[in-house]
Backbone as JSON Lines, residues from 0, in Angstrom:
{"i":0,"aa":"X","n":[3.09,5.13,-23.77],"ca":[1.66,5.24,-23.99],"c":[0.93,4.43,-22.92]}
{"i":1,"aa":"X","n":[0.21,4.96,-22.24],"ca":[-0.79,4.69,-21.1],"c":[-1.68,3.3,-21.62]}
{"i":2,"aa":"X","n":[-1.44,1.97,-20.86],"ca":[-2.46,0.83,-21.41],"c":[-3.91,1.22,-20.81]}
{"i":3,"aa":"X","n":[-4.67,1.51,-22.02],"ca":[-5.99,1.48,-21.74],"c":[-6.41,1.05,-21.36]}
{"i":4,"aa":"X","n":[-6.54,-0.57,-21.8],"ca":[-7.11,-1.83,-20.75],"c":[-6.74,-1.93,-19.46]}
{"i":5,"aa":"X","n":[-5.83,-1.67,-19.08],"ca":[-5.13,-1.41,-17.68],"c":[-6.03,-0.68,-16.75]}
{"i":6,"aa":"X","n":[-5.69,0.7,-17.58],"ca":[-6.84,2.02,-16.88],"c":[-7.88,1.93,-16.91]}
{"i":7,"aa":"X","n":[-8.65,1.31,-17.76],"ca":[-10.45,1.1,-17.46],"c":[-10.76,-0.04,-16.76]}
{"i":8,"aa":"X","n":[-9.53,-0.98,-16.23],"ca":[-9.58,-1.71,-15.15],"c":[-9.82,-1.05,-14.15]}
{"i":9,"aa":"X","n":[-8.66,0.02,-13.8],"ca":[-8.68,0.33,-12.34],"c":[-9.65,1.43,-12.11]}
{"i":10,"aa":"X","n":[-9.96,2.42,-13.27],"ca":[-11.56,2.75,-13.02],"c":[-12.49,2.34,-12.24]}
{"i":11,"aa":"X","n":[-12.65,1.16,-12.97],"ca":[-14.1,0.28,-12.86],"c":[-13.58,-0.36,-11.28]}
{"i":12,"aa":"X","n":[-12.56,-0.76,-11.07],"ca":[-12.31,-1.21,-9.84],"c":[-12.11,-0.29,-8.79]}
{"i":13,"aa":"X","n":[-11.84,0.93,-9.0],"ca":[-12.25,2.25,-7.82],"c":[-13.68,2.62,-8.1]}
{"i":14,"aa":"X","n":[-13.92,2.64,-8.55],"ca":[-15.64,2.88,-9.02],"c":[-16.32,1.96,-7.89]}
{"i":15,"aa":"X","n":[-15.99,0.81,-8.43],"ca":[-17.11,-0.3,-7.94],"c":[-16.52,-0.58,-6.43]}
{"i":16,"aa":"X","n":[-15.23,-0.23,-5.54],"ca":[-15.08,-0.47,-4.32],"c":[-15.59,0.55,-3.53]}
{"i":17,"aa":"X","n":[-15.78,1.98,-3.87],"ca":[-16.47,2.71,-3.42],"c":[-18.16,2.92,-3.69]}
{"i":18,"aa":"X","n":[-18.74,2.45,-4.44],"ca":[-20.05,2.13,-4.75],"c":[-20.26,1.06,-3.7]}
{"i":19,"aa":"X","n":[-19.33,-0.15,-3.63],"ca":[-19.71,-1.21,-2.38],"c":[-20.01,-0.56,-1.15]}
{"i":20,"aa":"X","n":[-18.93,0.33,-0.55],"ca":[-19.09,1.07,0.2],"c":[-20.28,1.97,0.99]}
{"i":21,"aa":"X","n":[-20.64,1.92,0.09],"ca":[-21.96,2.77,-0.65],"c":[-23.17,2.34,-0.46]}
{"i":22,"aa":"X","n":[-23.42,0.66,-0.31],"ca":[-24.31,0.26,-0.22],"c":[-25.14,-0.26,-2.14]}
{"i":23,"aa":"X","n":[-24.08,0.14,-2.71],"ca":[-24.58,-0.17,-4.4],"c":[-24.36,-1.76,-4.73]}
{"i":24,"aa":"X","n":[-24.88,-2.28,-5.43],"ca":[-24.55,-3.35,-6.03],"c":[-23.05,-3.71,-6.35]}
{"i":25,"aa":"X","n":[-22.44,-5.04,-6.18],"ca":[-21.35,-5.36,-6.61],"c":[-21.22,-5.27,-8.1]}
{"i":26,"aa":"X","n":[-20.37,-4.62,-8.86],"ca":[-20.19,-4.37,-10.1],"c":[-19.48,-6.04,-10.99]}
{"i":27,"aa":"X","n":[-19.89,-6.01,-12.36],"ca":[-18.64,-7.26,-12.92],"c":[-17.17,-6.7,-11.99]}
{"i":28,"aa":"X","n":[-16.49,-7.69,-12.0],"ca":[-15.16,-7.78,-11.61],"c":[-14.37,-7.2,-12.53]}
{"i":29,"aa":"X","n":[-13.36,-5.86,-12.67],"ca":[-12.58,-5.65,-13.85],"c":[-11.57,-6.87,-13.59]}
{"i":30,"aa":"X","n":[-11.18,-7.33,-14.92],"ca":[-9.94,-8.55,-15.08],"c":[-8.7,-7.64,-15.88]}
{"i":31,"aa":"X","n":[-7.26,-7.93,-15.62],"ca":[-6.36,-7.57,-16.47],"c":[-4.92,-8.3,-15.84]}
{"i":32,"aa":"X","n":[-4.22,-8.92,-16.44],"ca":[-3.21,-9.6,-16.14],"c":[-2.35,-8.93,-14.86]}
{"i":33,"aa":"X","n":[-2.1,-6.99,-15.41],"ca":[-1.16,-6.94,-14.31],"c":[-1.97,-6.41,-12.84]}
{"i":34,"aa":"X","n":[-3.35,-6.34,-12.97],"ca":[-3.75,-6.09,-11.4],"c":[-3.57,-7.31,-9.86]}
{"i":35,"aa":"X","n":[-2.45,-8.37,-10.98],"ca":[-2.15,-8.85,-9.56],"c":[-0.79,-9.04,-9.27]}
{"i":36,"aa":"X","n":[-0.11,-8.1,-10.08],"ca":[1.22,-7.27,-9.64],"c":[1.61,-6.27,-8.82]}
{"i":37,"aa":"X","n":[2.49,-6.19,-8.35],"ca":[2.54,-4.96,-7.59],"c":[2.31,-3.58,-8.01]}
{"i":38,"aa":"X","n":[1.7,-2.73,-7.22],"ca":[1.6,-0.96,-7.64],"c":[1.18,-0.43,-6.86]}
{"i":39,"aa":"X","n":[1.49,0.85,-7.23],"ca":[1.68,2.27,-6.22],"c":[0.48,3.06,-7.05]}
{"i":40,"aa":"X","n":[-0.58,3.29,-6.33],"ca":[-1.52,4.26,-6.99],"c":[-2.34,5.38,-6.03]}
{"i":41,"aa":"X","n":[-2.82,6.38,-6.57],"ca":[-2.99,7.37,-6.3],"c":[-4.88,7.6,-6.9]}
{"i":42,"aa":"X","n":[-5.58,7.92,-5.73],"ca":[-7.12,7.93,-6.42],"c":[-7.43,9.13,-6.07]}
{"i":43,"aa":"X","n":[-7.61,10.13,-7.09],"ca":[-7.92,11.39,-7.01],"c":[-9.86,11.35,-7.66]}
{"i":44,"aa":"X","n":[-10.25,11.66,-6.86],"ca":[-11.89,12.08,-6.44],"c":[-12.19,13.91,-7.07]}
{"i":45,"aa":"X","n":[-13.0,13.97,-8.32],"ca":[-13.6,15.69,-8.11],"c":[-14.71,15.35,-8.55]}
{"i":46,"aa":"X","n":[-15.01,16.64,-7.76],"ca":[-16.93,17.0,-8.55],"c":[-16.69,18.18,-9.31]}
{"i":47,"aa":"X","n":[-17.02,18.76,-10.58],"ca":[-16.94,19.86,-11.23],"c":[-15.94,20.06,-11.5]}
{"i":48,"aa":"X","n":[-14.41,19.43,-11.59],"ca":[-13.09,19.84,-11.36],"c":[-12.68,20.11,-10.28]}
{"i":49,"aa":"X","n":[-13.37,20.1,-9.34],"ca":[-12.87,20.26,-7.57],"c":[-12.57,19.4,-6.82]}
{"i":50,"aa":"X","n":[-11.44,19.08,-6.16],"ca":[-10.57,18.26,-5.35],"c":[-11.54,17.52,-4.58]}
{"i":51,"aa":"X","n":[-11.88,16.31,-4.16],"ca":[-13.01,15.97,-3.67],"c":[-12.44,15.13,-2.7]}
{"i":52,"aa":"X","n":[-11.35,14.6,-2.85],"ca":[-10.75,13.67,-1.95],"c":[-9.04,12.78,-2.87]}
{"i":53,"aa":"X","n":[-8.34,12.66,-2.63],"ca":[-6.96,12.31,-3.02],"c":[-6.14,11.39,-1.82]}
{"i":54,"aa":"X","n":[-6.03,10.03,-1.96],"ca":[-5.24,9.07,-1.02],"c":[-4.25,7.86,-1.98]}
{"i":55,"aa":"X","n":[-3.24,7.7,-1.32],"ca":[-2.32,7.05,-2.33],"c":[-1.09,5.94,-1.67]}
{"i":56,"aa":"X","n":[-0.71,5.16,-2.28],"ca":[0.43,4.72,-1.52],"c":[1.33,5.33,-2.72]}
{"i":57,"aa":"X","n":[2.46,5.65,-1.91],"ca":[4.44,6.07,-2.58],"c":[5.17,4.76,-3.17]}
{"i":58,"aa":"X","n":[4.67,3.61,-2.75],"ca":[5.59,2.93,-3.05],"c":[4.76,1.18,-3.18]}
{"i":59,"aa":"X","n":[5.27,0.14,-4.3],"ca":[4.47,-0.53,-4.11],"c":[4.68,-2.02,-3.65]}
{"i":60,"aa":"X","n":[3.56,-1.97,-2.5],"ca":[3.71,-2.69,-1.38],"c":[2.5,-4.31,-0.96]}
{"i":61,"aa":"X","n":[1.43,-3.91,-2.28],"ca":[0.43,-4.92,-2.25],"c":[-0.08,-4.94,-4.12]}
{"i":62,"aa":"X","n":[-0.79,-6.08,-4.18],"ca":[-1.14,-5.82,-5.84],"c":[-2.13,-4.81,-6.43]}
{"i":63,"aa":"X","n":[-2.0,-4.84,-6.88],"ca":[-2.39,-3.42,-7.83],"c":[-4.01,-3.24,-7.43]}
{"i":64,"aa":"X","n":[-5.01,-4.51,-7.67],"ca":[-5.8,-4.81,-7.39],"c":[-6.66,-4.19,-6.0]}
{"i":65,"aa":"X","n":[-5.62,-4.54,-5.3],"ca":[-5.83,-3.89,-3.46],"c":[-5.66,-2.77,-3.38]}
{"i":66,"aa":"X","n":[-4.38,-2.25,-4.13],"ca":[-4.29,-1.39,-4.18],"c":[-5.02,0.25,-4.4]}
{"i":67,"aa":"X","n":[-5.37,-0.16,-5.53],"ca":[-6.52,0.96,-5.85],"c":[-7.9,0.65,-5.1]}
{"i":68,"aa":"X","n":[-8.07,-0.43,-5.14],"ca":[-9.54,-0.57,-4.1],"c":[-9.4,0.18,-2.66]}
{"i":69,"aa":"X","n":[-8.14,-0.2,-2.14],"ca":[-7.87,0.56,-0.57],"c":[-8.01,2.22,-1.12]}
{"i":70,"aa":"X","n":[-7.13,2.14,-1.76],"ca":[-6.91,4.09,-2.38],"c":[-8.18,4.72,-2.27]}
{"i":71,"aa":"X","n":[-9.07,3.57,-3.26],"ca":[-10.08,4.3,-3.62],"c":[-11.28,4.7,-2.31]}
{"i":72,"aa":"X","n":[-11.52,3.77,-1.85],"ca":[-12.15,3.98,-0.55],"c":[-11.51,4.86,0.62]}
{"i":73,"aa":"X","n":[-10.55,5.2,0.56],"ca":[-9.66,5.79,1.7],"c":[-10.02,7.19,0.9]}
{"i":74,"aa":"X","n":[-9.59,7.62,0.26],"ca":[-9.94,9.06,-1.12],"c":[-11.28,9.4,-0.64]}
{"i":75,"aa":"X","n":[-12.36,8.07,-0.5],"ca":[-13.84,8.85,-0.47],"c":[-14.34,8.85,0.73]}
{"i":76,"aa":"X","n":[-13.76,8.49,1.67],"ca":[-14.21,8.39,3.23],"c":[-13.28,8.49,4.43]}
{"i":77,"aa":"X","n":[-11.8,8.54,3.77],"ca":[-10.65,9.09,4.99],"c":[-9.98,10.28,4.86]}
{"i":78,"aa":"X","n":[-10.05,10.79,3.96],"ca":[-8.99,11.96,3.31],"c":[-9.72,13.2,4.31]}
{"i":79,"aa":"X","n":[-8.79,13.49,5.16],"ca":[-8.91,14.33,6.68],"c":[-9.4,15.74,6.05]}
{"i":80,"aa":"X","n":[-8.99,15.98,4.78],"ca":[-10.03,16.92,4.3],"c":[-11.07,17.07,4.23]}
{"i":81,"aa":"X","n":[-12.18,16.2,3.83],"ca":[-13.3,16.01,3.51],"c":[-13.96,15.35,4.31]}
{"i":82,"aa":"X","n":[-15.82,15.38,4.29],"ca":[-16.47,14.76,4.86],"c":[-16.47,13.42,4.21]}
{"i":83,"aa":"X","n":[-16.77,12.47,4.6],"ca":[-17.01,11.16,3.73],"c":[-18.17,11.32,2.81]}
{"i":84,"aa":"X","n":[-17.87,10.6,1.39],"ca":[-18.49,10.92,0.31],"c":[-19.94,10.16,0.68]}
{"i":85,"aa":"X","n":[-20.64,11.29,0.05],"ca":[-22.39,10.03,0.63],"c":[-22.84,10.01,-1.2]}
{"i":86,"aa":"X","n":[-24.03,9.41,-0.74],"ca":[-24.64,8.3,-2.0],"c":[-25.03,9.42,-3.01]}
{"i":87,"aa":"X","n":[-25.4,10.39,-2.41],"ca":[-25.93,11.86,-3.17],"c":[-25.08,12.11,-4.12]}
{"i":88,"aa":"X","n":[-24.07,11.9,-3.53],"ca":[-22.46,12.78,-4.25],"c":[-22.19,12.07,-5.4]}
{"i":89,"aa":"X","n":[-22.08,10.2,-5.03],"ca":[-21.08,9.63,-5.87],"c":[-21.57,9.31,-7.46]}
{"i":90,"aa":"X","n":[-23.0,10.29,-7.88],"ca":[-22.94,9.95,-8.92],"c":[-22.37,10.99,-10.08]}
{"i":91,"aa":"X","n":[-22.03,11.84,-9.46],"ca":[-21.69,13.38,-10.48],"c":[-20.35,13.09,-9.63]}
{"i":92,"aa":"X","n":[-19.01,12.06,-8.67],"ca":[-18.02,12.47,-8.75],"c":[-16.94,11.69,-9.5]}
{"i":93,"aa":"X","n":[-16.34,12.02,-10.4],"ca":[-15.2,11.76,-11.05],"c":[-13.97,10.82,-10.28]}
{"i":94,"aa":"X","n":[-13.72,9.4,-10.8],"ca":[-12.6,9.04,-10.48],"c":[-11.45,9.07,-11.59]}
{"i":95,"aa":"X","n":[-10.28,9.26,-10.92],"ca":[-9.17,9.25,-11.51],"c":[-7.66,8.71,-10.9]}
{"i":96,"aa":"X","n":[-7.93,7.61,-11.74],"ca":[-6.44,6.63,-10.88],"c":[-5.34,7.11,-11.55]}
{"i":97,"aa":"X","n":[-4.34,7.24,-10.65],"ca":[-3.05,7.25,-11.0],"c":[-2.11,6.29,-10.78]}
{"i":98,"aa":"X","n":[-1.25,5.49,-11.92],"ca":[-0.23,4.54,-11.28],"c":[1.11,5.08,-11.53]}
{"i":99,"aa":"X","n":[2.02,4.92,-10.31],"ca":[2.84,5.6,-10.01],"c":[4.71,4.6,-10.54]}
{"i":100,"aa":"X","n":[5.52,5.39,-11.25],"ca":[6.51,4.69,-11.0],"c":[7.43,4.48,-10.29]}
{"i":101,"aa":"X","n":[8.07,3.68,-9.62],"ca":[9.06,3.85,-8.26],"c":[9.56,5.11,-8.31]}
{"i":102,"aa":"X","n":[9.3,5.38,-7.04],"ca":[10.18,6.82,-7.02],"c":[11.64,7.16,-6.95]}
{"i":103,"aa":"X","n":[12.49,7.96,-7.37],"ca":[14.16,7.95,-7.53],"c":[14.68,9.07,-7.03]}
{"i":104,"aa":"X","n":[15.5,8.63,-6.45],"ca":[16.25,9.84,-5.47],"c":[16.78,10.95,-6.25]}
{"i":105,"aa":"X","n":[16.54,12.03,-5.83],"ca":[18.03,12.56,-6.7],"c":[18.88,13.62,-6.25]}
{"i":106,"aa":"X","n":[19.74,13.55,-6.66],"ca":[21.57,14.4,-6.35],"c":[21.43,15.61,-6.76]}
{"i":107,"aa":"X","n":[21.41,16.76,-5.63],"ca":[21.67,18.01,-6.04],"c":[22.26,18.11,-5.04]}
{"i":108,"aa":"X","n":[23.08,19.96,-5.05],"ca":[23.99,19.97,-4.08],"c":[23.2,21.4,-3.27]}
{"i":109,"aa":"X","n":[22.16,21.95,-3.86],"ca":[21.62,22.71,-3.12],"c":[20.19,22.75,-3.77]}
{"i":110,"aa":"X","n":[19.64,23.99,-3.39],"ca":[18.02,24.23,-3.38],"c":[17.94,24.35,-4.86]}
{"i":111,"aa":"X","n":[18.96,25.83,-5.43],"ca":[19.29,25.82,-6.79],"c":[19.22,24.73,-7.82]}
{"i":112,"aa":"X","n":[20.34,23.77,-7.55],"ca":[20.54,22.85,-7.92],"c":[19.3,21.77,-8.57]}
{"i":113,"aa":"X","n":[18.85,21.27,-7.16],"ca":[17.82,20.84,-7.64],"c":[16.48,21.27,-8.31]}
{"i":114,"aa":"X","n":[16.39,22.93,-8.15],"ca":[15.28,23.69,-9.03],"c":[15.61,23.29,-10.64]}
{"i":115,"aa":"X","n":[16.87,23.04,-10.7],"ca":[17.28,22.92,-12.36],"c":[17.2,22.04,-13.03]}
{"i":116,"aa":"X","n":[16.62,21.13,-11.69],"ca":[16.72,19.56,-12.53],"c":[15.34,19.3,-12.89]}
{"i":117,"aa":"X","n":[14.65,19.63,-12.11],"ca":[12.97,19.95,-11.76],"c":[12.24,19.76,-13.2]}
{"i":118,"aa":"X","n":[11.15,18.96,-13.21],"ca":[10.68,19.21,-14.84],"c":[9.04,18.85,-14.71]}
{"i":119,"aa":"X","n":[8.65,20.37,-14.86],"ca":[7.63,20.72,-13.97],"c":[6.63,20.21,-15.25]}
{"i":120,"aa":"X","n":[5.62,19.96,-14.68],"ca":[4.6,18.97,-16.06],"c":[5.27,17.57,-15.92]}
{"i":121,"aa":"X","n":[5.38,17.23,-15.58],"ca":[6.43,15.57,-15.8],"c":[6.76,14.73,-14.5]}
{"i":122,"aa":"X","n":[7.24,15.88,-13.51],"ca":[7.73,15.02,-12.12],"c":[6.89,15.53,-11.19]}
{"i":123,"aa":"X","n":[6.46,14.19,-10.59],"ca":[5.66,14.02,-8.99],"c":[7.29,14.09,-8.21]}
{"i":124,"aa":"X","n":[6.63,14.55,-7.1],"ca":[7.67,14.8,-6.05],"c":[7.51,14.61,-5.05]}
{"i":125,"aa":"X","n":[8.46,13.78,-3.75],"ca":[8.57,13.43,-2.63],"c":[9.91,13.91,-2.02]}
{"i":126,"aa":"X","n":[8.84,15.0,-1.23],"ca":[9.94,16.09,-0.13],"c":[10.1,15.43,1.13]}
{"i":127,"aa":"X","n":[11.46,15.02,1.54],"ca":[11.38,15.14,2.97],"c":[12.64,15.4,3.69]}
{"i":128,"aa":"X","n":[11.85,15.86,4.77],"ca":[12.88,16.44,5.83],"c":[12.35,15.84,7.18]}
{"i":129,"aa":"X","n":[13.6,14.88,8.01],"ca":[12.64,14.52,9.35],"c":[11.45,14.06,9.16]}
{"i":130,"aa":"X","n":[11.07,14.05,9.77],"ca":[9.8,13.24,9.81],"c":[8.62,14.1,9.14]}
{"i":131,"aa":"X","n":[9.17,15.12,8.17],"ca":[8.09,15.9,7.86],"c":[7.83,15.37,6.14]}
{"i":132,"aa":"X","n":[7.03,15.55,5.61],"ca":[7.17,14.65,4.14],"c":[5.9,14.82,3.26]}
{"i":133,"aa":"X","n":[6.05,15.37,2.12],"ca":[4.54,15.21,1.48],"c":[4.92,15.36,0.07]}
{"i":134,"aa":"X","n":[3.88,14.94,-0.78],"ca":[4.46,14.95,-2.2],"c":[3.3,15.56,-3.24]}
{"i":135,"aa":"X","n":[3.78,15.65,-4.16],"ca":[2.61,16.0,-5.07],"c":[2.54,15.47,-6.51]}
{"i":136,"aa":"X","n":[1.27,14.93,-7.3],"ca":[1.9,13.67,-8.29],"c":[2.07,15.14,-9.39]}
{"i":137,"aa":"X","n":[1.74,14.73,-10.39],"ca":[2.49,15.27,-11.52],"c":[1.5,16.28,-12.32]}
{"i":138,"aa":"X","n":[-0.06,15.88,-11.96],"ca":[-1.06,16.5,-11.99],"c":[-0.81,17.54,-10.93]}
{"i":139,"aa":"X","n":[-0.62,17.78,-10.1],"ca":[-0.62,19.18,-9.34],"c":[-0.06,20.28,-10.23]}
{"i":140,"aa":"X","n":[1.04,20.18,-11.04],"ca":[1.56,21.04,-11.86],"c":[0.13,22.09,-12.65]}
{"i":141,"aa":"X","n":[-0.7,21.07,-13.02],"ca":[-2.04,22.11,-13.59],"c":[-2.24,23.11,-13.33]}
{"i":142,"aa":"X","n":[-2.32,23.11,-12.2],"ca":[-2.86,23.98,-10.78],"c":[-1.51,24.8,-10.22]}
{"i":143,"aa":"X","n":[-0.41,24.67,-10.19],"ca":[0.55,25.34,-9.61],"c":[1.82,25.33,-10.85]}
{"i":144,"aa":"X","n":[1.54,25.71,-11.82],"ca":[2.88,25.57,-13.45],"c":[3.55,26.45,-12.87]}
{"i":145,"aa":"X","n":[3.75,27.37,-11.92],"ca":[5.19,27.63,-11.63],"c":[6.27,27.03,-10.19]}
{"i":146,"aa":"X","n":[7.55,26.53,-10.99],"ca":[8.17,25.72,-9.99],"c":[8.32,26.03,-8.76]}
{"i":147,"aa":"X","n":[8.53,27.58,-8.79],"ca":[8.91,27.98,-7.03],"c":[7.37,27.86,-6.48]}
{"i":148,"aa":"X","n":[6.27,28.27,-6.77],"ca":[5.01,27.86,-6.13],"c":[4.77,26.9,-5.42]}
{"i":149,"aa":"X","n":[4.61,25.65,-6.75],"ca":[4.93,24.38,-6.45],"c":[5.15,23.82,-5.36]}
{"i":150,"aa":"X","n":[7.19,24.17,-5.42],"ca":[7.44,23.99,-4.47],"c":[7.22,24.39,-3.26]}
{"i":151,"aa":"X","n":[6.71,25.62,-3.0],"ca":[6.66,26.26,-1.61],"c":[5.21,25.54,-1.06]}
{"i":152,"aa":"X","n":[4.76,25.08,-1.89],"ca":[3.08,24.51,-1.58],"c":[3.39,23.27,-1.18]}
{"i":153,"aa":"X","n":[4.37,22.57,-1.51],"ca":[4.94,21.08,-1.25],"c":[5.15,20.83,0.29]}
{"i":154,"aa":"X","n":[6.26,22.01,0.53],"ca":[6.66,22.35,2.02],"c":[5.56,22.76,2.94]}
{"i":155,"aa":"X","n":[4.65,23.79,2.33],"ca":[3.63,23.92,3.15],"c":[2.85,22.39,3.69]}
{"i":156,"aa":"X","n":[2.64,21.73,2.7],"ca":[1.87,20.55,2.8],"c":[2.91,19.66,3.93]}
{"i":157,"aa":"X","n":[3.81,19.82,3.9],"ca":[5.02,19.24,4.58],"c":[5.08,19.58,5.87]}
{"i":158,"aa":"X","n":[4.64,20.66,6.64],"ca":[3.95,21.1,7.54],"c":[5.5,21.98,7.77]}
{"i":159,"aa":"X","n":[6.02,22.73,6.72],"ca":[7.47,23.48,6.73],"c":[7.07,24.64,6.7]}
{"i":160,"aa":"X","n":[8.2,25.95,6.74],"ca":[7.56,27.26,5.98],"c":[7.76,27.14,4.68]}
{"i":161,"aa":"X","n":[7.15,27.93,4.14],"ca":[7.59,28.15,2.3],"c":[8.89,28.23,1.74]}
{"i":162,"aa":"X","n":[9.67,28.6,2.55],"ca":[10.89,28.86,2.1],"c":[12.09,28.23,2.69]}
{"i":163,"aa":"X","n":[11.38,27.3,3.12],"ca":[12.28,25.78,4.2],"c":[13.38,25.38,2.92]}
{"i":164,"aa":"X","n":[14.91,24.86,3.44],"ca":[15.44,24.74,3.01],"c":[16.62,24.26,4.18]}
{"i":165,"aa":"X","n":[17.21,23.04,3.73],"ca":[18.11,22.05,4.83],"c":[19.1,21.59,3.76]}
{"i":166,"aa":"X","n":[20.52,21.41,3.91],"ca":[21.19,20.23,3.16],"c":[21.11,18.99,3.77]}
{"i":167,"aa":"X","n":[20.16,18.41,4.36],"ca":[19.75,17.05,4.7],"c":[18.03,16.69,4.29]}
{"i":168,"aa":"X","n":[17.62,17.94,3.5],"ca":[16.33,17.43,2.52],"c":[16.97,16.41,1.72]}
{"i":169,"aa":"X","n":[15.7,15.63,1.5],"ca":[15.81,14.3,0.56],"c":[14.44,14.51,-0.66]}
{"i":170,"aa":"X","n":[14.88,14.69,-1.64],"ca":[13.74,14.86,-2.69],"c":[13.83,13.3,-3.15]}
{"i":171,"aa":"X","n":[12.44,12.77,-3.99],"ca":[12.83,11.65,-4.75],"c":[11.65,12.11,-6.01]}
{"i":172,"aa":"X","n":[11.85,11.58,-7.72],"ca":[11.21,12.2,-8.36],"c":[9.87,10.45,-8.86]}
{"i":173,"aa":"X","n":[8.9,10.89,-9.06],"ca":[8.49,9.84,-10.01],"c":[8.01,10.39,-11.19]}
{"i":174,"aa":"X","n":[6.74,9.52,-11.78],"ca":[6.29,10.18,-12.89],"c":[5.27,9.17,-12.92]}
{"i":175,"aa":"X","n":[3.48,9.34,-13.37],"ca":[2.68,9.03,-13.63],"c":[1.79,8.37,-14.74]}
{"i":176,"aa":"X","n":[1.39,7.03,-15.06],"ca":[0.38,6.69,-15.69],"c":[-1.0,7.07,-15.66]}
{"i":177,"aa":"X","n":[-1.44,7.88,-15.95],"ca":[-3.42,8.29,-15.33],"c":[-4.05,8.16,-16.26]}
{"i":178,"aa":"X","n":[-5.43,7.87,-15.42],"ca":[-6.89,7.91,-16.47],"c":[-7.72,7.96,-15.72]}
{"i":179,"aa":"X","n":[-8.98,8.83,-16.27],"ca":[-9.55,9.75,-15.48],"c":[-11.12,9.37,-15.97]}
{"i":180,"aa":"X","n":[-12.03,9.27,-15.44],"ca":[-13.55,8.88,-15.74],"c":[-13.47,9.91,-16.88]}
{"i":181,"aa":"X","n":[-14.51,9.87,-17.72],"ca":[-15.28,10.78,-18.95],"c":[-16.38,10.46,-18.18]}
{"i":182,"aa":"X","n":[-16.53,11.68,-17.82],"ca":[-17.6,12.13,-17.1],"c":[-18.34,13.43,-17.87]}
């Protein structure tokens, strides 16, 4: 079960680092014991339900705290998709943090193989091949519930063809904590 107090921390703390940004007032400080632990998070940005911006670290490398503050600002003003979010925008757009659990390798012996292990609704995924690599958290499933899709959208993102396939791919699986503005 997802700690609430946790998540309306890191809300309020992607909220209020991109509002700084912004030129808005500094918000109260969210407080919670583990935002000065390590974590891996993921700040997904929409307006209307539409992708607005998405930046994340894989693995966790600074406290939680930094963490989502960097995410969150990088989501609304670096994400090579989008224009940078202006003041107009940020009051109708939706944040939604994700905290991520270490990610885990796993053992298949082919493409098959690992389609079977796959547990689509449940696992974020990190594809790589060479230097090519992209993942998708566990929320993408919404949007793509069938596995071969999925996957072929993974690879695309991976800058592969759709139907790329190596026995020196490296998958690793995680799985997600989220909470999402009520907006």
């Amino acid at each position: 079960m997802p700690n609430t107090e946790l998540g309306a921390a890191l809300l309020r703390l992607a909220r209020a680092a991109i509002g700084e940004k912004l030129g808005k007032p500094a918000t109260d400080a969210a407080s919670h014991a583990r935002l000065h632990e390590p974590g891996a998070t993921f700040v997904t940005l929409t307006q209307q339900g539409q992708l607005r911006g998405c930046i994340g670290s894989l693995e966790a490398h600074r406290a939680l705290l930094h963490d989502v503050r960097e995410n969150a600002v990088a989501a609304a003003f670096r994400d090579p998709r989008f224009t940078p979010l202006t003041v107009g925008e940020f009051e109708f757009t939706s944040v939604e943090v994700s905290l991520l659990t270490p990610a885990a390798p796993m053992a298949f012996r082919d493409e098959a193989d690992f389609m079977a292990q796959l547990r689509p609704g449940v696992d974020g995924i990190v594809f790589q091949y060479g230097r090519h690599r992209s993942t998708f958290l566990p929320q993408v499933w919404e949007s793509l519930p069938d596995s071969v899709q999925f996957m072929q959208q993974l690879k695309r993102k991976a800058g592969l063809p759709p139907n790329f396939w190596h026995e020196t791919v490296s998958i690793s699986r995680y799985t997600v904590s989220k909470w999402k503005e009520a907006r």
